[in-house]
Every structure is written in C-alpha cells, then in structure tokens.
C-alpha positions in Angstrom: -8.9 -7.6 5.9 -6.1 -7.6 8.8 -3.1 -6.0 8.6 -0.7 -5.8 11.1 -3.8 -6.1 13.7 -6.0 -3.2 11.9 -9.5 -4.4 10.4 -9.8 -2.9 6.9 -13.2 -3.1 5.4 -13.7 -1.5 1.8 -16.8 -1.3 -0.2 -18.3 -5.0 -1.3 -18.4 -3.8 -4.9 -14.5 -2.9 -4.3 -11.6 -5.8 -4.9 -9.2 -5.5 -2.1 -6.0 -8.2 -1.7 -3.1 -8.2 0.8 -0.3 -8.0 -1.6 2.5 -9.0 0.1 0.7 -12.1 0.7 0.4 -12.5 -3.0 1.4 -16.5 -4.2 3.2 -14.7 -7.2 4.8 -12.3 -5.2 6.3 -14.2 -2.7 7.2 -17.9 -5.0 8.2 -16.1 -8.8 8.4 -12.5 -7.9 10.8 -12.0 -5.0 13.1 -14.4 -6.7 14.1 -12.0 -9.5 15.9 -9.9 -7.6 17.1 -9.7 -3.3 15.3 -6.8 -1.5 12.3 -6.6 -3.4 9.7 -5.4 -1.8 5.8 -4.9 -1.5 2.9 -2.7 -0.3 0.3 -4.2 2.4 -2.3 -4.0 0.2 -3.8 -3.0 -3.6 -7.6 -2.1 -4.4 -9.7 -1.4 -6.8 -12.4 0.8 -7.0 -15.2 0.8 -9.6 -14.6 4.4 -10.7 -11.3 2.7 -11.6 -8.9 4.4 -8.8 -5.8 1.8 -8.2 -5.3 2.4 -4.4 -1.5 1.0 -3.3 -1.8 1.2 0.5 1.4 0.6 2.9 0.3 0.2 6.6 2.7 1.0 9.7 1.5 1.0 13.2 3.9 2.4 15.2 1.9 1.2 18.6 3.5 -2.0 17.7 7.4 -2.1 19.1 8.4 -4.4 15.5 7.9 -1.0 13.2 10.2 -0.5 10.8 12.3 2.6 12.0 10.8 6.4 10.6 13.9 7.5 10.0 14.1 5.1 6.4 10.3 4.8 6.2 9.8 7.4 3.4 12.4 5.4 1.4 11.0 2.1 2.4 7.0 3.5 1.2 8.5 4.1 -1.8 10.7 1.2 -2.7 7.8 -0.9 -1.6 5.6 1.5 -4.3 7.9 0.9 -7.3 8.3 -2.5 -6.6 4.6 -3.4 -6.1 4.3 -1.5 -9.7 6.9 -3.3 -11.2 5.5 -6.6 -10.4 1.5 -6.2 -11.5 2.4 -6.5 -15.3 3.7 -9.7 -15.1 1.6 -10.7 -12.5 -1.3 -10.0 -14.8 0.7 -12.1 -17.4 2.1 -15.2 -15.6 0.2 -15.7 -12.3 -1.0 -18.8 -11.7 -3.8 -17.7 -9.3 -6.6 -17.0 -11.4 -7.8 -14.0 -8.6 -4.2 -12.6 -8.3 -4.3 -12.2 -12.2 -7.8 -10.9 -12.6 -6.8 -7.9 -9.6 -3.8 -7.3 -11.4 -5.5 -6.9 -15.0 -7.8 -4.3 -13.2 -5.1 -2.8 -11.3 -3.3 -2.1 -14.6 -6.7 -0.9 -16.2 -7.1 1.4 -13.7 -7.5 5.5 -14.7 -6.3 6.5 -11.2 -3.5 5.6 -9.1 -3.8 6.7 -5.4 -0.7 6.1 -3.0 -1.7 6.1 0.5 0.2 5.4 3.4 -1.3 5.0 6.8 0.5 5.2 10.1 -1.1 4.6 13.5 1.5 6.7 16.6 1.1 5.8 19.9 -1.2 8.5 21.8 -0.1 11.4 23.9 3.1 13.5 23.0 4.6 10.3 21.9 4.3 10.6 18.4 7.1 8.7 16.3 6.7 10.0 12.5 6.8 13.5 11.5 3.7 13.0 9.1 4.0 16.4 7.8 7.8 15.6 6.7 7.1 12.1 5.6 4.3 13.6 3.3 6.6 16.1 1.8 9.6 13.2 1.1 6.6 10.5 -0.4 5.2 13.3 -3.0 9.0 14.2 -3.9 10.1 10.8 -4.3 6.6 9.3 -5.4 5.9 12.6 -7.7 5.6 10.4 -11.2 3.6 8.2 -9.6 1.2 10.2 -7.1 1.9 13.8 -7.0 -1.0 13.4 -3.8 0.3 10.7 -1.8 -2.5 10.5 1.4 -1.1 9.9 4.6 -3.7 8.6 6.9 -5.0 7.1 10.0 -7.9 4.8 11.2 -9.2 8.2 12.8 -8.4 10.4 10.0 -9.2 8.6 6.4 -10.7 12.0 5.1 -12.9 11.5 2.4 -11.6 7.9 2.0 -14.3 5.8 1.2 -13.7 2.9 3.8 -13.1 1.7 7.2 -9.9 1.2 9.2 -10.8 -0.8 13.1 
C-alpha cells in the first residue's frame, strides 16, 4: 500500500485501507463539515489492535510544515474517529463498512505517526517534542502514540519500503 511514495506491507491476515481515500470519506463525510480531516491509513489486526497511522515524509518539499503538525496528527486522529461510526452505518462500499465494523470492534487503539527527515544534520521534526505534544493532546485516545520510521518501526509488526 503506497503512501506518499513509501511501500507499506502489513500481515495478509491484517486488513489495511488508505483512509483518506475512503468513497465515504471523501463524497458523504467531508461534506458535513469544512476542514475535516483524515489519517493516511487504518488497520486491523487479528489480536484486535485498531492501528490509525498518519504518514509525513519530510524528504518530499510538499510536507505539511512541523511547526502545526502535532495539531494536524491530531485533528486528523479525532476526525478519522469521528467518522468510522457512521461509516460502519451508512457506507455504501461494502469493504469500507466491514473495516469500519472491525475498526469499532477493536480492543486496542494504537496511534502511530511516522515521519521520514531527510538524512544528515538536516532533520526537520523535533520527534522527541512532537511525541510529547501527540500523547498530551491524544492522551484519551492513546496515552502511547508511536512515532516511527521505515528504519525504526520497533516491535511493529510490518514493513515500511
């Protein structure tokens, strides 16, 4: 699954959907409301972890500036949340609706956020700072947000290329 030119390949048994791509998001969704807003990507895991993943490489010169990106991660992480009931309810793709029943059946919710900086000294995002701002601002939803990158996932259990 591409986004913004990364390769992210999760588990087969997983479900995995670009959100933002989502028919319901983009043609009944976003026209509740201007400014609403989505993550990159929601998955499911079988131990029934929602994952709500935001992507930003910053190796590509259309980022969105750091300096509002802990806000943005986070409006992006209430609105996401905000649409998957009625998504589950009203969409008309049959797949958008099954992944959002499962999202909302999920045990788990995992925030992560993964930013790719330029090499060298020329490092953009703070990631120390913006993890501190996400778990304050994101604490009632994730008190762990992850930040990661496609050379530091941890103990994620898939691939970023």
């Amino acid at each position: 699954m591409n986004v913004d030119g990364l390769d992210f390949s999760f588990p087969a048994d997983w479900l995995a959907d670009k959100y933002d791509e989502w028919s319901f998001y983009r043609n009944q969704f976003t026209k509740q409301q201007n400014g609403l807003k989505a993550v990159d990507l929601v998955v499911f895991s079988p131990e029934q972890t929602a994952y709500l993943i935001e992507v930003k490489d910053y190796r590509r010169p259309d980022a969105e500036k750091p300096s509002v990106l802990h806000d943005a991660i986070t409006n992006k992480v209430i609105h996401t949340l905000a649409a998957l009931l009625p998504a589950k309810l009203l969409a008309n793709d049959s797949h958008e609706k099954a992944l959002a029943t499962s999202l909302l059946g999920a045990r788990k919710l995992q925030v992560v956020a993964h930013i790719e900086q330029p090499g060298g000294k020329g490092r953009i995002v703070d990631l120390a700072d913006l993890k501190q701002k996400l778990q304050k601002s994101l604490r009632a939803i994730d008190p762990h947000v992850k930040i990661v990158s496609k050379d530091k996932l941890g103990r994620l259990p898939w691939s970023v290329v």
